[in-house]
C-alpha positions as CSV (number, residue, x, y, z in Angstrom):
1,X,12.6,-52.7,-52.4
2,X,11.2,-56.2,-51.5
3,X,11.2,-58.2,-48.3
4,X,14.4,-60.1,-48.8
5,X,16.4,-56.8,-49.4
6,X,19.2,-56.8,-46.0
7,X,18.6,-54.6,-43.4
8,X,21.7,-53.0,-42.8
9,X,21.3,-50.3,-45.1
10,X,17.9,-49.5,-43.0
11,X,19.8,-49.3,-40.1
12,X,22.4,-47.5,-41.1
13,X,19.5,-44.7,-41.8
14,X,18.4,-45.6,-38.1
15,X,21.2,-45.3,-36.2
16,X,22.9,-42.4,-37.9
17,X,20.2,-40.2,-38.9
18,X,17.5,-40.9,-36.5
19,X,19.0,-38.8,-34.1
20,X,18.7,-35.6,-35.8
21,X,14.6,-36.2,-35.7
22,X,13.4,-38.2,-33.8
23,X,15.4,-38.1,-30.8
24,X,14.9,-35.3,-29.0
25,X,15.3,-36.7,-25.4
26,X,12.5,-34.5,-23.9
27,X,11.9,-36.7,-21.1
28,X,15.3,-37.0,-19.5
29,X,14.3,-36.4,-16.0
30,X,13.4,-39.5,-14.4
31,X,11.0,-40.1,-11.1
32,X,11.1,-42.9,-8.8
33,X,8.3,-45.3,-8.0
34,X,6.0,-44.4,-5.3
35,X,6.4,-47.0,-3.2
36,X,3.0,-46.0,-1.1
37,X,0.8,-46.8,-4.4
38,X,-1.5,-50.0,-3.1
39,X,-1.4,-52.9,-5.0
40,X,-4.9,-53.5,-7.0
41,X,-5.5,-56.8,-7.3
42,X,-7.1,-58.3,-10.7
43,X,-7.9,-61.7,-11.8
44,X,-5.5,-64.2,-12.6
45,X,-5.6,-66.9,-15.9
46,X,-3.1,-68.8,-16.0
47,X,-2.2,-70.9,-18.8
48,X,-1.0,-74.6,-19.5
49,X,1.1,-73.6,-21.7
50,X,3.8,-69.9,-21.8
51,X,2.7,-67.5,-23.5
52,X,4.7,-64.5,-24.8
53,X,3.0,-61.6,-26.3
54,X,4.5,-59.3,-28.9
55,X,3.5,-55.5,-29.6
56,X,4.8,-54.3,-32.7
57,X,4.0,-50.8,-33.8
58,X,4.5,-50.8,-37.7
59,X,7.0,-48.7,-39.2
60,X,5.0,-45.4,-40.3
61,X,6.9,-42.6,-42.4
62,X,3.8,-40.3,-41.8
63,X,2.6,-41.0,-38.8
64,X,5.8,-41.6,-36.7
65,X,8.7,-39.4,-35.7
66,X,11.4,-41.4,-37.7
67,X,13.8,-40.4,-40.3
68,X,11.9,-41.8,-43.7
69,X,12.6,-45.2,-45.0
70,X,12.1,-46.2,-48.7
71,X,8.3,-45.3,-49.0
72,X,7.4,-49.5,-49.5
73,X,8.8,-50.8,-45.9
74,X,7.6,-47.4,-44.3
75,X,3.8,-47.9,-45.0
76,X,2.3,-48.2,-41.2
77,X,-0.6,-49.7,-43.2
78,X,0.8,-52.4,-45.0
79,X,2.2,-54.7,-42.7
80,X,3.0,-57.6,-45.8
81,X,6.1,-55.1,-46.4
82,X,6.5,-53.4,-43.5
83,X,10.2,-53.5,-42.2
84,X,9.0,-54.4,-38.8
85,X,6.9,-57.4,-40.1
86,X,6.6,-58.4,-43.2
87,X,10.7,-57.6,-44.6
88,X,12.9,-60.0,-44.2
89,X,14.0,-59.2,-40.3
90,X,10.2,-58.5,-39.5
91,X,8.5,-60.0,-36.7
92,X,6.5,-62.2,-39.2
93,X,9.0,-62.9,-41.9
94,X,12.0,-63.8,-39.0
95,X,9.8,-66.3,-37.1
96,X,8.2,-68.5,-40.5
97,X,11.9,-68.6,-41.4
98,X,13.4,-70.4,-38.3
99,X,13.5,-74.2,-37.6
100,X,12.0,-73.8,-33.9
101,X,8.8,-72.1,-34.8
102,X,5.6,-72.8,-36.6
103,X,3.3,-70.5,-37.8
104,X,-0.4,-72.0,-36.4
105,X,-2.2,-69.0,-38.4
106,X,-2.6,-65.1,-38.7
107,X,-5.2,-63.2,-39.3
108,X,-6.8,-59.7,-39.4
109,X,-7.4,-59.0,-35.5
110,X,-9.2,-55.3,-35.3
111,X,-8.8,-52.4,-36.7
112,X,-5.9,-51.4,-35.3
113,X,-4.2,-54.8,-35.3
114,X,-3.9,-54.9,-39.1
115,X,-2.6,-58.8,-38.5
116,X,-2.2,-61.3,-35.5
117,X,-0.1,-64.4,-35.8
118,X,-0.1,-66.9,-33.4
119,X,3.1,-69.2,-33.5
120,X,4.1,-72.4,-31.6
121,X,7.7,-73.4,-30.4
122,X,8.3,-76.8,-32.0
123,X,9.3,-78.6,-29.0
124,X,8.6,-76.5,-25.8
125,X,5.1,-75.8,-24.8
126,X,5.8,-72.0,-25.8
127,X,3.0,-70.0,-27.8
128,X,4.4,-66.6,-29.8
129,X,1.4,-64.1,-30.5
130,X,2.4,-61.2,-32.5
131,X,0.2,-58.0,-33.1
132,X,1.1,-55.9,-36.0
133,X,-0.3,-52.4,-35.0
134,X,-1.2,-49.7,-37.4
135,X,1.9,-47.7,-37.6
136,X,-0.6,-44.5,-36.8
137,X,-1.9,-46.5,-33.3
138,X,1.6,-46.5,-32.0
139,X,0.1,-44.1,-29.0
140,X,-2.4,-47.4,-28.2
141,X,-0.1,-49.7,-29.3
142,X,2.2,-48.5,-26.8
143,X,-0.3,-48.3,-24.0
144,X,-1.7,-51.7,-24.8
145,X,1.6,-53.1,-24.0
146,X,2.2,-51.2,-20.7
147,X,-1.4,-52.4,-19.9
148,X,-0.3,-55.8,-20.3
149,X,3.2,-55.5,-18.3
150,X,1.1,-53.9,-15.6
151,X,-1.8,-57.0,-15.8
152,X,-4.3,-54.8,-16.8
153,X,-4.9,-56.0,-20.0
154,X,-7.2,-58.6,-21.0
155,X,-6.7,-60.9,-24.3
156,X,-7.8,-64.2,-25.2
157,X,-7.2,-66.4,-28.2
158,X,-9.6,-69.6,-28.4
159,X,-8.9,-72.4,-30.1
160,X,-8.0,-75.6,-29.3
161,X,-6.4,-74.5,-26.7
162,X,-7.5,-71.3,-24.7
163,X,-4.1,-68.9,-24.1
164,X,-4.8,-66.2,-21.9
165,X,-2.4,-63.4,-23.5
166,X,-2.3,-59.6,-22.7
167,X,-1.6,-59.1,-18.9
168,X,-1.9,-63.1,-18.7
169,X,0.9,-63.4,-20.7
170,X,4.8,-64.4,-19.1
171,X,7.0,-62.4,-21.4
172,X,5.8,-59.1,-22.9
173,X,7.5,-57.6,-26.0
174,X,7.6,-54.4,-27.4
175,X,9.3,-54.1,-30.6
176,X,8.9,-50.5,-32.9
177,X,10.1,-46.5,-32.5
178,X,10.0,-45.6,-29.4
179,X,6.3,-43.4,-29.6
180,X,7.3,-41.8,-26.1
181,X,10.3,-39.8,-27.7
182,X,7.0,-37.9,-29.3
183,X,3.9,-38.1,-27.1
184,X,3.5,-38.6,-23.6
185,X,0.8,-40.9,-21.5
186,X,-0.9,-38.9,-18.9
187,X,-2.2,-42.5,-17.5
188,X,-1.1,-44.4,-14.8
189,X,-0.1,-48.4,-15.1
190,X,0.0,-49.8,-11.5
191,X,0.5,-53.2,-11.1
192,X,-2.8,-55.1,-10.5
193,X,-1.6,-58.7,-9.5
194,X,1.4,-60.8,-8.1
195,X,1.5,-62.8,-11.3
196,X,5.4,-63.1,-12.5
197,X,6.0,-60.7,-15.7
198,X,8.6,-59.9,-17.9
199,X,9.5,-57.3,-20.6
200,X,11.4,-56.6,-23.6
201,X,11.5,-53.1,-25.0
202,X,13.1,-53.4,-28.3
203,X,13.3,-49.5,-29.3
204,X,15.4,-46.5,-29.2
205,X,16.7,-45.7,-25.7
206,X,14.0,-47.5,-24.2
207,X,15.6,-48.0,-20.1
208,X,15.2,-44.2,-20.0
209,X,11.9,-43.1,-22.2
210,X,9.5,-46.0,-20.6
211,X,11.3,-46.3,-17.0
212,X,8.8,-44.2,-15.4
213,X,6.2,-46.6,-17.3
214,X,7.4,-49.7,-16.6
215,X,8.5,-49.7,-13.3
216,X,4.9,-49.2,-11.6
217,X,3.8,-52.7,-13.5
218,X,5.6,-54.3,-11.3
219,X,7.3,-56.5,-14.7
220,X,10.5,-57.3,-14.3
221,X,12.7,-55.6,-17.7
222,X,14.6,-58.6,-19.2
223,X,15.8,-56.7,-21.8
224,X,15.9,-52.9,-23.5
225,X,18.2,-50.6,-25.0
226,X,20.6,-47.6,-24.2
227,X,20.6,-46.3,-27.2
228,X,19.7,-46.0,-30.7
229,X,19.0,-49.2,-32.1
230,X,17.5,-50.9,-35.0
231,X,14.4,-52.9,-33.5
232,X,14.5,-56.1,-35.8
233,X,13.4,-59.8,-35.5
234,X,16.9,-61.2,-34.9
235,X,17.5,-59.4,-31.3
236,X,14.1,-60.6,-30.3
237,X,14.5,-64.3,-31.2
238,X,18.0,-64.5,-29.4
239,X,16.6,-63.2,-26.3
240,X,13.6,-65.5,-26.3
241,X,15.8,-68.4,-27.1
242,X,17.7,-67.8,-23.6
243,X,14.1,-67.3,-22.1
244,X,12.8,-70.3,-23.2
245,X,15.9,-72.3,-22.2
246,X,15.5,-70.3,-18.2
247,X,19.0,-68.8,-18.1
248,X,19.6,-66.4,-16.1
249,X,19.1,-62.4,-16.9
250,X,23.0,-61.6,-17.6
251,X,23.3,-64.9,-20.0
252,X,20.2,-63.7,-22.2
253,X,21.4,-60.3,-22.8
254,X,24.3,-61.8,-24.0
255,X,22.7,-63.6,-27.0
256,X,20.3,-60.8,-28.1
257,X,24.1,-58.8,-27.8
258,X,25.9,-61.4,-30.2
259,X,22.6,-61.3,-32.8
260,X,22.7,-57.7,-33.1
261,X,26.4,-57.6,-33.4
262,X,26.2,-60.5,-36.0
263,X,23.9,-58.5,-38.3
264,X,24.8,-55.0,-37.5
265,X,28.6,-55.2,-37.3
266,X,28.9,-52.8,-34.3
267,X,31.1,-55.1,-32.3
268,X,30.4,-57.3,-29.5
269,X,31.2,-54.0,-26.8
270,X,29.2,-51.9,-28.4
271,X,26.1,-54.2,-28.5
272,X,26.6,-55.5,-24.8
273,X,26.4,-51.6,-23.7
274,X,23.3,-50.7,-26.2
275,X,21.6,-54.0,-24.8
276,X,21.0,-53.8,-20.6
277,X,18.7,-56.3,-18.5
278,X,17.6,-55.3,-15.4
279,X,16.9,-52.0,-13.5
């Protein structure tokens, strides 16, 4: 099955069959921040330009706890195919495809970021950087994202022009199977500096399996999901559109909630109740 193959078939297998595997709802108790916790305080970079950083845990048959998809899209190692990157609603393959964007460049970034692109909005000063993770680094994947929510992490790009990304970042993006529906993160991620941050959870259920994550951070949830969901490009670049034009929270869950509706054909309640912004 290549790239250009539509996705609703996929997610009819996601939203219908996932449940029976992969969602088990073991963490359904749910604590409340301890509002005692000091606040560390860690270095600030701030950029000329915004910057939003994308996390994107590859689809992995054998690695994560999903309901298989056809073997070529389900490869965690193989992001050129990948359905969360390199198929036609991927990350990568969404983006080169719209009028807004430019792709700058990608490239191999580790060895667990099996490809980085680094995208510019044609005419706001808006940087993209996406990460495609190993599918079987979902764990750090996952972690490197709450890192960055919480300002913790540290990455920089240099070029010709420096971005501070990572914890440096203004809008935070997680995009994948929700990992924390299989492990859990013994780790803390308090927030380590005033500096404005906020997040997009694209993944099943996501408001209830990362709450107790994300709200320590101190990043502010612009968007995530009550339910199951398929996690593709299209939701993402409707909610950054509304970002990057500074309307407010209840505006830009509205667009993400028309995309998915568009392309899933779940009807506009049903996507306005799967997608939530805010606390």
């Amino acid at each position: 099955m290549n790239s250009t193959t539509p996705s609703m078939f996929f997610s009819f297998i996601l939203l219908f069959a996932i449940s029976f595997s992969a969602c088990d709802f073991k963490n359904d108790t749910i604590s409340k921040q301890n509002s005692t916790t000091p606040l560390k305080q860690a270095a600030i970079k701030q950029n000329s330009s915004k910057v939003i950083h994308v996390f994107v845990a590859l689809c992995d048959n054998i690695n994560q706890g999903i309901v298989k998809v056809p073997a070529k899209i389900g490869n965690g190692q193989d992001p050129v195919n990948n359905l969360y990157w390199g198929a036609a609603y991927g990350v990568k393959s969404y983006f080169k495809k719209q009028s807004d964007w430019k792709l700058i460049k990608s490239w191999k970034q580790s060895t667990i970021i099996l490809e980085r692109c680094l995208f510019k909005h044609k005419t706001e000063n808006v940087y993209l950087i996406a990460d495609a993770y190993d599918g079987a680094s979902i764990q750090q994947a996952t972690i490197n994202f709450l890192k960055s929510c919480s300002g913790t992490f540290d990455d920089v790009l240099n070029g010709t022009d420096t971005l501070y990304a990572g914890g440096n970042a203004n809008l935070i993006a997680f995009i994948g199977h929700d990992g924390l529906m299989d492990f859990n993160l013994p780790q803390k991620f308090p927030q380590a500096n005033t500096n404005k941050r906020e997040a997009i959870i694209l993944a099943c259920i996501s408001k209830r399996y990362f709450y107790n994550h994300l709200k320590p951070t101190g990043a502010v949830p612009l968007l995530r999901s009550n339910g199951l969901m398929s996690p593709e490009a299209y939701t993402l670049k409707a909610a950054i559109d509304g970002w990057i034009k500074k309307e407010s929270s209840e505006q830009i869950r509205i667009r993400p909630a028309a995309a998915y509706h568009q392309y899933q054909k779940c009807g506009m309640n049903g996507a306005r109740n799967l997608l939530v912004t805010g606390w």
